[in-house]
N, C-alpha and C positions, 0 to 999 in steps of 0.2 A: 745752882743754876740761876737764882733769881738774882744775886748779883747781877750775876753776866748780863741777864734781861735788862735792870735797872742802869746799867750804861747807856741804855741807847731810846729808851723810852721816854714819851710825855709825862707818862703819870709818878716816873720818880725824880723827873727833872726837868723846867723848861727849858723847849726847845732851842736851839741856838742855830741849825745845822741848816735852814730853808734856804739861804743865800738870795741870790737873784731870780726870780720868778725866771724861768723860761716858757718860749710860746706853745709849746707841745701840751705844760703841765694845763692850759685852758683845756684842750682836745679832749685830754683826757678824765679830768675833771666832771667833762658829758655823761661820761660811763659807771661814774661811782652808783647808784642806784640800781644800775642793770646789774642780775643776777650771774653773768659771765664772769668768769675767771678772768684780770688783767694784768696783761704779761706783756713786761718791757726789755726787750733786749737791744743791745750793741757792744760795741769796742767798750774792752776796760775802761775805765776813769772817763766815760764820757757824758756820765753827771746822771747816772739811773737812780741811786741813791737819795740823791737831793732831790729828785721829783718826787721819790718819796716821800721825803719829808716834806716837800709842799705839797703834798695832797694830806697829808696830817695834817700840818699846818691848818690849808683850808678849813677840815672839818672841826677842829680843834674849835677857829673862830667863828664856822658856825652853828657853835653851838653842841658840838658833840664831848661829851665826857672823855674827858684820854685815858678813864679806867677801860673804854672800849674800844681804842688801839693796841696792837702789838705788833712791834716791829722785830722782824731775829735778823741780826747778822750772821749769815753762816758763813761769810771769810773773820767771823773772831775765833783766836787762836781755841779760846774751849771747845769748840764745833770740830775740831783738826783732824781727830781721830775716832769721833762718834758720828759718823753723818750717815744714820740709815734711820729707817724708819720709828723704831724703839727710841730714838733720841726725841726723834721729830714730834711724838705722841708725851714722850714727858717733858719736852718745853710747853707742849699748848696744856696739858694738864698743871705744871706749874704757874703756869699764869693764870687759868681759869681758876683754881684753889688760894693763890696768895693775891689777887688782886679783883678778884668777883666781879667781873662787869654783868651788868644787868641787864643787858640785851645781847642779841648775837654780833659778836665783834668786827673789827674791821682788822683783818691780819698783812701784814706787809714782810712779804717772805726772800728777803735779799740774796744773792746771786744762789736759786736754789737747785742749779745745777751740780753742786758738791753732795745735794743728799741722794743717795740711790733710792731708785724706784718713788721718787717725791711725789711724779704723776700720780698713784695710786692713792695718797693719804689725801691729795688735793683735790682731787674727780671726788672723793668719797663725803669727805667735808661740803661740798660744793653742791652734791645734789642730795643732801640731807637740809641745806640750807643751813648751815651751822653758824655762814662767816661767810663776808665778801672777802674776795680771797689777792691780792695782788703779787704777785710775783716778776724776779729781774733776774735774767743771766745773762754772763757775757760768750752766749756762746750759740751760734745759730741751734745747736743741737737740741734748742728749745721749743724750735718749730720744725722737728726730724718730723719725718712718716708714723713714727709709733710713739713720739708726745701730740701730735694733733690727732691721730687717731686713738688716745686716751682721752682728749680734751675735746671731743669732738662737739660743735656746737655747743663749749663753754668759757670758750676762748677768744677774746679779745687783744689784738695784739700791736702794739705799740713801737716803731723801730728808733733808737736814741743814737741820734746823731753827736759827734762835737759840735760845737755853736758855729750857727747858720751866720754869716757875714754880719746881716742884722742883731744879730743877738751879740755878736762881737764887739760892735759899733756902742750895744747899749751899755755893756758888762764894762767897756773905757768910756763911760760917761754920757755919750754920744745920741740921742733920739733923734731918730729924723721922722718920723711919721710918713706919711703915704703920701703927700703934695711934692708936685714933683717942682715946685719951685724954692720950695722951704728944703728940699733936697741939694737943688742947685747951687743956694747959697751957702752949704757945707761940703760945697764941691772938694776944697784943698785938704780939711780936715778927714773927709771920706779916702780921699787917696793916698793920705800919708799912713791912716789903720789900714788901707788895702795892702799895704806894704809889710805891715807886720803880721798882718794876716794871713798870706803867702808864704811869710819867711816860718811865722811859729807856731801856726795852726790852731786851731780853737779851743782845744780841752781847755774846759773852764781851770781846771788848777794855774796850767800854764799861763792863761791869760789874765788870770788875777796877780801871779804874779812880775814884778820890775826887774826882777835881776836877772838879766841876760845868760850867763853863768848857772844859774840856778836853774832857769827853764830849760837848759842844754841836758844836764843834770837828770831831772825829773824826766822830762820825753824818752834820754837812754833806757831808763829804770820802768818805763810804761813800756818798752818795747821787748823787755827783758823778759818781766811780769808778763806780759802774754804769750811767749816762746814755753817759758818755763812753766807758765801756771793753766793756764789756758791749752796748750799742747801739748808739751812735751808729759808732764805731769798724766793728762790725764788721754793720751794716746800711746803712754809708755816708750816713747820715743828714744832707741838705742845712739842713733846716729844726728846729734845734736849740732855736731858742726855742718853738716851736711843741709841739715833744716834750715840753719841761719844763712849761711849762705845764698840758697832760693830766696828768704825773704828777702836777702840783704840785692840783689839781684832783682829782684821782683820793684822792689822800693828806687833803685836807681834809675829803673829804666818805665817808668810812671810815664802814663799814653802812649805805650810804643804797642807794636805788635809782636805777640808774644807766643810760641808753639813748643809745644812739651819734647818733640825730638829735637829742635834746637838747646833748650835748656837739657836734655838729656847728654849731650856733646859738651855744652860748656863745662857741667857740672859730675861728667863721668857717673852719671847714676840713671839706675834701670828706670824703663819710660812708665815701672808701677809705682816707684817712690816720688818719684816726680808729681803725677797724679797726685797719689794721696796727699802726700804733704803740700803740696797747692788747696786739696779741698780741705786741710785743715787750717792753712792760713786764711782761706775765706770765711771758714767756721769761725774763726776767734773776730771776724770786724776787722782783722790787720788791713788786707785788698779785695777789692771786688774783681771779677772779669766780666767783660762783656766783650757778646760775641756780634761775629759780622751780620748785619741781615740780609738774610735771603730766602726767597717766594719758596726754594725748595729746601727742605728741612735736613736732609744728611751733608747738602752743603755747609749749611750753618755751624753746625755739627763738627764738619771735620776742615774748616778755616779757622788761620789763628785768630787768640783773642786780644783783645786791648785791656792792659791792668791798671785799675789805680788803686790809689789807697786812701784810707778814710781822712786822716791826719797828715797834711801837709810838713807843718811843723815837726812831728815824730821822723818823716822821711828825712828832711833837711839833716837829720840830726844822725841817724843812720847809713843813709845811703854814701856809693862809695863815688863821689866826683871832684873835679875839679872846677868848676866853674858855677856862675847860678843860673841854678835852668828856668827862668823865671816865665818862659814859656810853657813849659811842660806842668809847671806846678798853676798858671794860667786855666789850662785843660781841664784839669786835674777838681779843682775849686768848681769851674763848671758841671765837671761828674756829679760832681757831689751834688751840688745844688739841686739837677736835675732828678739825682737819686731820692733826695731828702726830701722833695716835691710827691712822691711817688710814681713818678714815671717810666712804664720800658722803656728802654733806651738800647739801643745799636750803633754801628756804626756802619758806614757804606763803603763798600766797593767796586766800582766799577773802572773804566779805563781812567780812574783818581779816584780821590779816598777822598770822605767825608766825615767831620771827627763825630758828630751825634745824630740821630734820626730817632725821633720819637713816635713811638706806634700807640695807637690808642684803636681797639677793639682790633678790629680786622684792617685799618689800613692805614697809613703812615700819616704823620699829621702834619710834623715838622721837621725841618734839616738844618741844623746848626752848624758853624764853621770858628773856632778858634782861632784867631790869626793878632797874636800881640803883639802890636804894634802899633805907634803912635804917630809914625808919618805915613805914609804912602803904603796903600794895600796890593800886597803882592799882586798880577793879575790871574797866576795859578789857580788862589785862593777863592777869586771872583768864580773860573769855571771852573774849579772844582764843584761849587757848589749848585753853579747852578745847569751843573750836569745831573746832579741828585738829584733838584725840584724838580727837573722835567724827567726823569727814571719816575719820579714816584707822582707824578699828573699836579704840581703843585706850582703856584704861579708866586709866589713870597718864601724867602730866606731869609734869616738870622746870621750878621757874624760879627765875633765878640771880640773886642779889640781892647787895645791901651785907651786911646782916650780920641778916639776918631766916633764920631756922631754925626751921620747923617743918611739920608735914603737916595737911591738908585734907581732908578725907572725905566724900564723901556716900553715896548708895546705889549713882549709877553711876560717879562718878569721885573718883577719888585723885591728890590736886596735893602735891609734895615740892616746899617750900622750902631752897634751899642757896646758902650766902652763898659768893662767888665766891671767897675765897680757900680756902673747902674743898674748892669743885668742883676748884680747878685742880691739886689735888694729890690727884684720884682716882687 
């Protein structure tokens, strides 16, 4: 076993692996000291790993001994067939005996949804004070009802996005800082990576790599890897083409409205598999759904939902179309954004549809409108929106355009135009 360890460790080898700082890894940097359990989850390959390693990193430089780190990867092939508890107790004993660190360690427990019953060795660890304990899966099942209620107030939790437009901009070279005039004069450079950002989506691998061909490649194989490894694997998934399908379905039709007895008709499958296997692809970080808002709660409840998906790029590469939806995948980017912010989010209905409305505690804050386009905005677009503002008592709209900048006034409402690649680097 201590090979195995000595792969992936500071103390048998310097590290090479931190890559490009991302802004999250600050946030959480805050929390190393605190006694809480920290837990990072998201979509496969969307860099949890490497924040690992810059949070070692970090401590490495300042000043801590890397005899008192340990990192385990439990997607390495020796872990494949041992992942229960008796494994989990003789890797930390292995390394407590062949590498003696001399104070209580900092342990970094990589995607440790493969080991059964983990919750209980890491609650146990955790309030003996043995080890600051960090852990990463790619699978919401991390923050089910009966791992927060194992980790109850000792959890910390972290959600890891693909890179945020700004982190895309930096990862191709690109700084623009927060003035928005030193913004301005990297206006054409900003819109030419909005375009590849659109098309290929942020996963750091993808975007570190040039070769078009290569990235088509890799995104297939990230979509594969969470069908197969991420669901199918471990919800023992009999009817595998059935599954892809939905997502493949689910992936083409990104901001549309979407209701389980319509997909149940498309896809000839009973309206429980439907279900599930929906709640499993929102499990793995593939799509999110979000639902309509409404004052009253069983409506909300039983109105379709709007899907998107974490990864643009992965879509592109999957989905089944003929044309580029550079609209939808427009949207889509703004989801994110808004999701990666931490915000509720909905969308409206009423006599027109409004693509986002942001709630914050008990009542709606903001109404957002997607409309890509670079000349002339529909005037639909104008009331739809600001049919919302006045539904929800609010005199100011949002709507996010190609490359149209400027404001609207009347006596009772105020509409800001903002061209999506400034929005995206609020």
């Amino acid at each position: 076993m201590l090979p195995v360890l000595e792969k992936w460790n500071f103390w048998a080898k310097p590290n090479n692996k931190a890559g490009i700082r991302r802004q999250i890894t600050a946030n959480i940097s805050k929390f190393i000291k605190n006694k809480q359990v920290i837990s990072l989850t998201g979509i496969r390959r969307s860099g949890k790993s490497t924040i690992m390693y810059q949070i070692m990193d970090e401590l490495v430089k300042g000043g801590e001994d890397p005899k008192n780190i340990l990192y385990v990867n439990f997607e390495d092939p020796f872990f494949a067939k041992t992942g229960d508890l008796k494994m989990l107790d003789a890797v930390y004993q292995t390394y407590r005996e062949n590498i003696n660190p001399d104070r209580h360690p900092y342990l970094f427990l990589d995607e440790i949804q493969n080991i059964e019953q983990w919750e209980r060795w890491v609650r146990t660890k955790n309030e003996l004070g043995e080890a600051k304990i960090f852990i990463t899966g790619s699978s919401a099942k991390l923050l089910s009802s009966e791992v927060a209620s194992a980790l109850t107030g000792r959890n910390i939790n972290f959600k890891i996005w693909p890179l945020s437009f700004r982190e895309f901009l930096i990862f191709n070279g690109l700084e623009v800082g927060e003035d928005s005039l030193a913004i301005l004069s990297k206006k054409t450079k900003i819109r030419s990576l909005l375009k590849k950002y659109l098309k290929w989506g942020g996963f750091p691998e993808t975007t570190m790599e040039k070769d078009d061909e290569k990235k088509e490649i890799i995104l297939k194989q990230y979509f594969e890897d969470i069908l197969f490894r991420d669901i199918v694997q471990r919800h023992e998934i009999r009817d595998v083409h059935r599954l892809k399908a939905l997502a493949v379905t689910y992936l083409t039709n990104i901001s549309s409205l979407s209701s389980y007895n319509n997909l149940k008709k498309t896809l000839g499958a009973p309206l429980d598999v439907i279900a599930n296997y929906t709640s499993y692809l929102s499990e793995s970080f593939l799509i999110s759904e979000m639902p309509r808002f409404s004052f009253k709660l069983k409506e909300q409840q039983v109105s379709p939902k709007k899907v998107y998906c974490t990864d643009g790029g992965m879509r592109n590469c999957i989905a089944f179309r003929f044309m580029e939806d550079i609209a939808k995948l427009a949207e889509n980017s703004v989801y994110n954004f808004l999701s990666m912010s931490g915000n509720e989010i909905y969308y409206h209905k009423g006599r027109q549809e409004t693509d986002f409305v942001i709630k914050e505690g008990m009542k709606i804050s903001e109404v957002i409108q997607v409309s890509y386009t670079s000349n002339t905005l529909p005037p639909r677009e104008i009331s739809a929106i600001e049919e919302a503002s006045q539904f929800y008592g609010l005199k100011k709209a949002v709507i996010v355009t190609d490359d149209i900048e400027k404001e609207i006034k009347t006596d009772r409402f105020g509409l800001n135009l903002v061209p999506l690649w400034k929005y995206l680097l609020k």
